[in-house]
PLY file of the C-alpha trace (Angstrom):
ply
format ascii 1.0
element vertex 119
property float x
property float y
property float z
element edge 118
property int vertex1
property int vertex2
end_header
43.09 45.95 43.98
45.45 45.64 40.97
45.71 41.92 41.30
42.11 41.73 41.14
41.46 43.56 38.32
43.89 42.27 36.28
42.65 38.54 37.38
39.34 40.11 36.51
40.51 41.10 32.97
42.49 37.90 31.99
38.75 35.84 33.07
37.10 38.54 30.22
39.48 37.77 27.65
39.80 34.24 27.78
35.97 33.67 28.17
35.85 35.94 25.08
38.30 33.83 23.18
36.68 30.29 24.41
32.87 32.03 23.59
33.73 32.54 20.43
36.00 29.85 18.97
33.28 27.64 17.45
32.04 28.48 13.84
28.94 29.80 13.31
26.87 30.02 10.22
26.53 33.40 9.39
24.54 32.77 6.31
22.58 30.15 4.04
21.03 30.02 0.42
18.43 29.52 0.46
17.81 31.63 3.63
17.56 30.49 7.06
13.71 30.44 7.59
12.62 31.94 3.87
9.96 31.32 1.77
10.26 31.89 -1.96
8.43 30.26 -5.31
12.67 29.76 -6.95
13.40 26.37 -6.71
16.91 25.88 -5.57
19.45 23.38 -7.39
21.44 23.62 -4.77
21.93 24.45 -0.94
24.84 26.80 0.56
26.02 27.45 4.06
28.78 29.76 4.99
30.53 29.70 8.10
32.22 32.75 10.01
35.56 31.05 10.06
37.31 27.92 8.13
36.14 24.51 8.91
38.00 21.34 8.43
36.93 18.22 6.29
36.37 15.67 8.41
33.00 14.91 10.33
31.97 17.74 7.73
27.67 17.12 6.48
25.39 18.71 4.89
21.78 16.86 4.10
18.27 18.23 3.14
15.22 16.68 3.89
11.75 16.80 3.05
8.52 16.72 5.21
9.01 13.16 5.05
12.43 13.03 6.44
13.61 11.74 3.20
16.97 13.22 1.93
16.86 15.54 -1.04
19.93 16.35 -1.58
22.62 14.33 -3.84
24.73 12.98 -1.20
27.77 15.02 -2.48
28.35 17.53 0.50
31.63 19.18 0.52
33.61 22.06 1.39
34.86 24.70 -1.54
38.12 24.16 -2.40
39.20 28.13 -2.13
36.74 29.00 0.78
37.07 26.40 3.47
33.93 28.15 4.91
31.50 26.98 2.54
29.90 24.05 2.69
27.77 23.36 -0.58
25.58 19.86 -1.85
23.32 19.81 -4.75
19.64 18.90 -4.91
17.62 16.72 -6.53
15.01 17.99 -8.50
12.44 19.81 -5.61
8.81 20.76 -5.37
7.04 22.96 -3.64
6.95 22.15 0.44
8.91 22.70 3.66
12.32 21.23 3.67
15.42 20.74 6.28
19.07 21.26 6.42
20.97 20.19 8.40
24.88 20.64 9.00
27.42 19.67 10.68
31.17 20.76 10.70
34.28 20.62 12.80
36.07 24.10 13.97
39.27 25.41 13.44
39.63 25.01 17.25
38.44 21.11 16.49
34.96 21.00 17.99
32.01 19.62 16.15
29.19 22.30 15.59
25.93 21.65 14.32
22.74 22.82 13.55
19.90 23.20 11.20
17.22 25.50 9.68
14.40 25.66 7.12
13.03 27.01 4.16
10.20 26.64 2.10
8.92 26.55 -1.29
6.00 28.03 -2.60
3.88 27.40 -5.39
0 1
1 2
2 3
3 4
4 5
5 6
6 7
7 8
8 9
9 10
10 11
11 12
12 13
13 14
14 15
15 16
16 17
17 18
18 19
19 20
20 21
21 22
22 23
23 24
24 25
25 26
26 27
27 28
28 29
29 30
30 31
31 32
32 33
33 34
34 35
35 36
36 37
37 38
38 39
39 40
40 41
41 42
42 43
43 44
44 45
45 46
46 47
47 48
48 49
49 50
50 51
51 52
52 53
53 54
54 55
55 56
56 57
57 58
58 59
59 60
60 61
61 62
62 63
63 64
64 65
65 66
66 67
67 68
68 69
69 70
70 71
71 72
72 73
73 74
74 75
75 76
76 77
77 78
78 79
79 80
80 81
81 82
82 83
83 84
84 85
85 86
86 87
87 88
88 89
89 90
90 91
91 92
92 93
93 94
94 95
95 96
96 97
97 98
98 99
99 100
100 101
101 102
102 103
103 104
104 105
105 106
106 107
107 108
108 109
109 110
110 111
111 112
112 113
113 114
114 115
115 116
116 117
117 118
């Protein structure tokens, strides 16, 4: 019975550990799925851990799947969890981010969300 439990255990703690070793985006400016009349000059994506440099993108697109942003993408040089790029001047409409990073524990993560701009 002890064996088993403490097999049981070990399987908890290491699915724990290998659940949650990707980084995860814990928050965006603009918001993830917002709506607001501000146009942005820039978009910002934090992450809940570091992230390294390479494979590391950030783009924004318009309804047109044409990029927005300035091409310049990069990770902060004192918070290795934020990812920022500039814009190019915007106008009201839907537009895309999309990201893409590599975790501390070397995978790539990616993902993307929304947000829109009112008149």
């Amino acid at each position: 019975m002890k064996k088993i439990l403490l097999l049981t255990l070990t399987l908890g703690l290491s699915w724990s550990q290998w659940a949650t070793a990707h980084a995860i985006m814990i928050k965006s400016s603009p918001e993830k799925e917002s709506s607001s009349n501000v146009i942005p000059n820039k978009v910002e994506v934090w992450f809940d851990d570091n992230v390294g440099p390479k494979y590391t993108s950030l783009a924004v697109v318009n309804t047109k799947g044409e990029r927005v942003d300035k091409g310049d993408g990069a990770l902060q040089t004192f918070d290795k969890s934020h990812l920022v790029t500039n814009l190019k001047p915007i106008t009201a409409g839907r537009y895309g981010v999309r990201y893409r990073v590599q975790s501390a524990d070397g995978h790539i993560v990616t993902g993307k969300f929304f947000f829109e701009i009112t008149e």
